[in-house]
N, C-alpha and C positions, 0 to 999 in steps of 0.2 A: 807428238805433233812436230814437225820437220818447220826449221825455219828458214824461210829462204831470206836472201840477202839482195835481190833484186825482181824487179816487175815485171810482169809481161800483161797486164790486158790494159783498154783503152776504156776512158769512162763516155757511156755515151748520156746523153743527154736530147729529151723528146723536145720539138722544133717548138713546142709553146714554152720552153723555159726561159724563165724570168729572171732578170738580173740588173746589169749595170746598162751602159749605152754611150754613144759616140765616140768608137775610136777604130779606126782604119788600118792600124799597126797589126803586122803579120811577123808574130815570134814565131819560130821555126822549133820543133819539138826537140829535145833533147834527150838523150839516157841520162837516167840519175841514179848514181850508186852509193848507195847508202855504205857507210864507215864498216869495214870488215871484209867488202869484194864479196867474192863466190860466184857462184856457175849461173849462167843461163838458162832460167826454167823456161822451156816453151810452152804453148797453149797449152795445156790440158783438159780443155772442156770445164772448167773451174772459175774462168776466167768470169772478172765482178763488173760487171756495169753498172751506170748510176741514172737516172733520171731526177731531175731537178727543177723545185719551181721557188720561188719567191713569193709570200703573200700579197694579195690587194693591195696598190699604193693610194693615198689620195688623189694622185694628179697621175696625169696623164704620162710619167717620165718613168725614166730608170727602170726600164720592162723589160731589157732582153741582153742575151751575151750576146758579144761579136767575135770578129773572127780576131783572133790573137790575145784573148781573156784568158788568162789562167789560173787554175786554182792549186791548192796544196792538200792532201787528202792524207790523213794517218787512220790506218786501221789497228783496233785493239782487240786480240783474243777472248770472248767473253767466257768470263770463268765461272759464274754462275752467282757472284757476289756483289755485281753491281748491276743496275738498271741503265745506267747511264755510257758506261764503258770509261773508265778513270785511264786519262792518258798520262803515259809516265812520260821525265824529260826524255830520254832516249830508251833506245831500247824496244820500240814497240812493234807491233806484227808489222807496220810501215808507218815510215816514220817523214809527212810532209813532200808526198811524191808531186810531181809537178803535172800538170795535166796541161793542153792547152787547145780552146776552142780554132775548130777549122771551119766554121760557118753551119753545121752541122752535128757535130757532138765535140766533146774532149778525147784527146788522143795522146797518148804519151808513146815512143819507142819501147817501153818498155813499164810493164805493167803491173797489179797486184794480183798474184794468182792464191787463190785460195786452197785448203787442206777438206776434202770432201766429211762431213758429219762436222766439222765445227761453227760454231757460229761468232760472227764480229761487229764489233760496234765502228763505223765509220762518220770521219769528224773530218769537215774539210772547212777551207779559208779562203775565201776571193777577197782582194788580189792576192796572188802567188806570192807570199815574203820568205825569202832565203832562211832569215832567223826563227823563224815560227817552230814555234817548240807549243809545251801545256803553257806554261807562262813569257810571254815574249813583249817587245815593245813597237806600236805601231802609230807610224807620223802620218802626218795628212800634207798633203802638196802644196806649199805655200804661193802658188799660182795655180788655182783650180781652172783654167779657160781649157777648152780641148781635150782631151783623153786626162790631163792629171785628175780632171774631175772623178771620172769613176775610178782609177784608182789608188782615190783619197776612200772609196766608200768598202769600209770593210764590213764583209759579209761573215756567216760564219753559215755552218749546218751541220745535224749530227743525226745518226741511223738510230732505230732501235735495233736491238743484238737480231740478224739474220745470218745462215745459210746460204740465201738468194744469192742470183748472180746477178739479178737486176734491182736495184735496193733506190730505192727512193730517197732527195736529199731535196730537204726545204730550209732555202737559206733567208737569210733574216739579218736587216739592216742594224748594226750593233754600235754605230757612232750618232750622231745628230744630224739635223740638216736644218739650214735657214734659208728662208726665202725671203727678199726683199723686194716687195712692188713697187711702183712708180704708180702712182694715181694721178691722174690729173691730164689734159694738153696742153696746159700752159708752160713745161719744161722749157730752159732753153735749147736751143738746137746745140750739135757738135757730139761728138765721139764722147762713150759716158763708160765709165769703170768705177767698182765700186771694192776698193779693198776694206778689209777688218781692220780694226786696229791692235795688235798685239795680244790675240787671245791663245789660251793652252791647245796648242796642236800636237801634242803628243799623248797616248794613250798604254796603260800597263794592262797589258791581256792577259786574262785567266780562261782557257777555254775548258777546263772542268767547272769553275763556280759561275762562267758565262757573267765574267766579272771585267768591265773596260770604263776603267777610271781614269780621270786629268791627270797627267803628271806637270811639275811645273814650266816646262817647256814653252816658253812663248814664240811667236813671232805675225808677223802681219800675213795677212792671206789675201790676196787678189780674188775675188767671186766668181764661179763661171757665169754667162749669158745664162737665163732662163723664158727662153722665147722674149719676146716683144714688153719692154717695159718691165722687164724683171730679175733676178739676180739669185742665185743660188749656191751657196757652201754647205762641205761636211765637216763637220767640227765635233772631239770629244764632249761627252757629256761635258757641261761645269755652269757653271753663272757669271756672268757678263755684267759687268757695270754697267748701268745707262749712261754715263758721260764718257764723253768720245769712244763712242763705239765703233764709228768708220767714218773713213774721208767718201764723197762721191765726186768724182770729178767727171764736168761735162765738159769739153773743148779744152780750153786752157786754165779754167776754174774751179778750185777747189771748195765744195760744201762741207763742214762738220756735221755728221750723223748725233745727236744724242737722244737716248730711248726715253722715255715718259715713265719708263721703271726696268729694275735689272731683268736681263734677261735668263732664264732658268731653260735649260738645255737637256736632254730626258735620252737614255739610249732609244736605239729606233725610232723614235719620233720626231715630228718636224714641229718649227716655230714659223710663222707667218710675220712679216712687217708691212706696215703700208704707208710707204712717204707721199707727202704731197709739198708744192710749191707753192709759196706765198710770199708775196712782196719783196723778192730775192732771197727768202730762206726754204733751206728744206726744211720741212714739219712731221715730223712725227705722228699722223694722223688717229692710229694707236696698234698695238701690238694683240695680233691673234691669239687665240687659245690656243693650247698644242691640240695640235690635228695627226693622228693617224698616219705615221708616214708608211706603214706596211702594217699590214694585217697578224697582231701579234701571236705567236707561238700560244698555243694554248692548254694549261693544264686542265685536262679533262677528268681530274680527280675528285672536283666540286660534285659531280653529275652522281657520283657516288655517296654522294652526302645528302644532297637536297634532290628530289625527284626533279626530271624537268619541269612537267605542270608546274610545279610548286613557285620555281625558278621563273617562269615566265613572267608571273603577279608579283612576285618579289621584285623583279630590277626595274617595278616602278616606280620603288621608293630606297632603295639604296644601289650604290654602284658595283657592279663584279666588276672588279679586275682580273684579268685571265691570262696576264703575262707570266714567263718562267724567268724572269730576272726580279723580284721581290727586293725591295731594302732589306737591311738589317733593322727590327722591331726589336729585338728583348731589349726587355726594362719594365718598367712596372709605372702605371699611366693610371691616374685620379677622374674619372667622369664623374663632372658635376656644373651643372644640373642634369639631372638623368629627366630626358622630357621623351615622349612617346610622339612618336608621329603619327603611326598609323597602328591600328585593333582590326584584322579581319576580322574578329565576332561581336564586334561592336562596343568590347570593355572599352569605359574609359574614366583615367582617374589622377588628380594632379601628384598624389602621393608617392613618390617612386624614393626608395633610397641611392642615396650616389654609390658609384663602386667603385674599386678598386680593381684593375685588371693586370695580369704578367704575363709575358712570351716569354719563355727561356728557351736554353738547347738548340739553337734554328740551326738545322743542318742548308747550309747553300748550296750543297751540290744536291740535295734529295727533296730540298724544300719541304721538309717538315720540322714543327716547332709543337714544342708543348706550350699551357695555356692553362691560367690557373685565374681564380676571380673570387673576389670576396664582397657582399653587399657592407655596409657600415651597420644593418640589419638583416635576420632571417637566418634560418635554418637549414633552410632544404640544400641537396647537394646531389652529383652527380657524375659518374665516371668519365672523361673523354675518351674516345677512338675516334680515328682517324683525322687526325690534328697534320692539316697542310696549310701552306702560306703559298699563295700567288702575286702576282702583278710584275711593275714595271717602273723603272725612275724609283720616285718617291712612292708613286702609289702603290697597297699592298689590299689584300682580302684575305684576312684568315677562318676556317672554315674547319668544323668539328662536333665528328659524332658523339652523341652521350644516350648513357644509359641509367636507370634510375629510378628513382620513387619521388612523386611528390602526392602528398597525403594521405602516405601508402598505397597510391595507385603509381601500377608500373608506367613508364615515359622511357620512349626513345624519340631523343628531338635531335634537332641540326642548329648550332648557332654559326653565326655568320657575322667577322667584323670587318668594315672595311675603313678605310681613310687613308692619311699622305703623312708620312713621316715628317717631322720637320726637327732641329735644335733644341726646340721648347717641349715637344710632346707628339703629340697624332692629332692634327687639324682634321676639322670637319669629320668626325667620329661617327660613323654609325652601324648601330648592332641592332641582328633581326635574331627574335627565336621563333623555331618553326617545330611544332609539335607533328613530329612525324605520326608516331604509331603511340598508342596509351593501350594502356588493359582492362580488365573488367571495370566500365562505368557505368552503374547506373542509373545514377542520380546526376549525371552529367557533372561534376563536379567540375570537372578539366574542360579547356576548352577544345573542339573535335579536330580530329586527326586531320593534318593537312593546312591547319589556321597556323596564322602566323603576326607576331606583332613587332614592329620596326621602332628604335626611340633612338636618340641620336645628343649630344655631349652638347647642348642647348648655345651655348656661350662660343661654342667652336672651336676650342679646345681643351685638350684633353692633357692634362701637365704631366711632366717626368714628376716621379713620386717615390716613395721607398713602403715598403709591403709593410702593412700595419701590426706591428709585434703579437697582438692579442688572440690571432687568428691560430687556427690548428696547423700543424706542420703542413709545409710545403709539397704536397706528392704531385708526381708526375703526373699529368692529362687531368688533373680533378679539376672541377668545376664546383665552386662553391656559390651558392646567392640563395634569394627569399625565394627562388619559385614563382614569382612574378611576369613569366614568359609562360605560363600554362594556369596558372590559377587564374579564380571568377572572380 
């Protein structure tokens, strides 16, 4: 494979993609020559375009490129060893080319032409950052009003391995975003600005583990306008004190902002405020749930685990999480009281033993983890495959085929755990098992393929713990417990 040392095609982009918004600034294209020189490849018929969209937001904002947006695009040679395309510091088939929107698609002087029978994994970054390498550092504008707004909001998106010359890129909101409402028409009149006070505006990027952590960086942040009576920033993941969280200043007067509790900031997602006015103070009216700030990226590896029907009855009583950014889980976590929620075949019973459960191995770039569990009672046991971890923030759903015996009747089930990482353990715990497929029954012993039973860490959490010595070695993917998710 021949490597060339400069680009020649232009990335186009179809007229519904979705992206950032309000800025009028016309950057002029440039050549970008990657470290090393070399010749001038012209077209070839080779030449890689891109179409691009961004997930459902909640609100009505931040839906489109404009003209003078630019992104930075690295292509990696796929070698047949990774799913993902592992970009090196340097070095790579393109390494951060610069593209930039003309009202119409992306266009560079010069472009990424491709080697005919290979195929590449393509990873790009809006806004265009100079430094942007696999691991780089990325600040947010500490005066969001006007164009700094979008680009404070870093995007990211990544190809599976294609050939194509038209390769599809779905970018995905990767820092935070807060909203601050005004509630009320009692405000006083006059000119209203609402800066932060002193939160982490810098973030350390991992574009292989899709990893954008706080660094300790502080400074104040001025909000942009968010239509009429509202306020909006992009801010690294992190947590916020409730005391003095921002000034608001209306005319000549300055309010202290403080929240009713800290605030917890989640990548791609947004947080809601709603102030209200009262006897000359702001009020804190109270603080929204995180809402969906884009439609997250979604591991479709569950679907391979749990049938959909299945799925559908299932996330009436626990939550998937379906994001590709999961916390870090290993460690080994105590459920107790083990209480049942729900019995599709109508067992029910108070007697459940507590368990003990482990993640270990969690790979971050391939999001998979092994999973091991011990009852503090029972026998039965049973192999895992296909052991994934999803979600997003703190939230995760681990999910895993098993195969097996219980009462010497064959079982292939699906267990499913979901909850939120926290310091102490995994809050709000909850684990379904779902009897896929059983063998010769016929005395019904088992209950019938397709039934499923949810129980959930009663007390709401679930403690860090250390694995109880008395149990059998440690093996990869095994699943130890009583059988209590298939037995009468």
């Amino acid at each position: 494979m021949k490597a060339f040392n400069r680009y020649v095609v232009p990335l186009f982009l179809a007229s519904m993609a979705l992206l950032s918004c309000g800025k009028d600034k016309v950057v002029e294209d440039e050549e970008i020559e990657i470290p090393g020189g070399g010749d001038f490849y012209p077209d070839n018929g080779n030449t890689v375009s891109f179409e691009a969209q961004l997930g459902d937001l909640s609100r009505a904002t931040d839906t489109s490129f404009d003209t003078g947006d630019q992104i930075g695009v690295f292509a990696v040679v796929a070698d047949g060893t990774s799913d993902k395309g592992v970009i090196a510091e340097r070095g790579n088939y393109a390494d951060n080319v610069r593209y930039t929107y003309n009202g119409s698609k992306f266009t560079s002087g010069n472009g990424i032409s491709i080697e005919e029978g290979d195929q590449y994994f393509y990873h790009a970054v809006y806004p265009y950052v100079s430094s942007a390498a696999a691991s780089f550092s990325f600040t947010v504008k500490n005066d969001q009003r006007g164009e700094n707004y979008t680009l404070s909001d870093l995007c990211t998106a990544q190809s599976i391995a294609t050939s194509a010359t038209l390769v599809q890129l779905n970018f995905s909101h990767r820092l935070s975003k807060v909203i601050v409402n005004m509630a009320g028409t009692n405000w006083p009149s006059g000119d209203r600005k609402l800066t932060l006070n002193n939160p982490r505006v810098s973030a350390s990027v991992d574009l292989n583990d899709l990893t954008f952590t706080s660094t300790s960086t502080r400074d104040a942040v001025v909000c942009s306008e968010n239509g009429t009576n509202s306020f909006k920033a992009i801010l690294p993941p992190q947590t916020i004190g409730k005391e003095n969280f921002a000034v608001l200043t209306i005319g000549d007067r300055n309010y202290t902002v403080d929240l009713s509790a800290d605030l917890v900031l989640n990548s791609g997602l947004q947080k809601e405020i709603t102030l209200t006015y009262n006897s000359d103070e702001v009020v804190v009216e109270f603080t929204g749930d995180i809402n969906p700030w884009e439609e997250e990226e979604v591991d479709n590896r569950f679907d391979d685990v749990v049938p959909p029907e299945i799925r559908d009855e299932l996330e009436d009583y626990i939550t998937i999480y379906n994001g590709v950014n999961p916390p870090n889980v290993e460690g080994v976590y105590f459920i107790d009281p083990f209480d049942l929620v729900y019995s599709e075949d109508g067992y029910d019973s108070d007697n459940w033993a507590s368990y003990y459960i482990k993640f270990s191995n969690q790979n971050m770039t391939y999001n998979t983890i092994d999973y091991a569990e011990v009852a503090t009672s029972g026998t039965a046991e049973s192999t895992g495959k296909g052991a994934f971890i999803s979600g997003s923030g703190n939230n995760f759903t681990a999910y895993f085929n098993t195969e097996g015996t219980s009462k010497d009747i064959y079982t292939k089930t699906a267990l499913v755990i979901s909850g939120t990482k926290t310091s102490s353990g995994i809050k709000n715990l909850y684990y379904a098992f779902i009897l896929v497929e059983k063998g010769y029954d016929p005395d019904g012993i088992l209950m019938d393929e397709g039934y499923f039973r949810v129980f959930k860490d009663e007390d709401g959490l679930s403690v860090n713990s250390t694995w109880p010595s008395r149990t059998r070695s440690d093996v990869k993917g095994v699943s130890i417990y009583s059988g209590f998710g298939v037995q009468q």
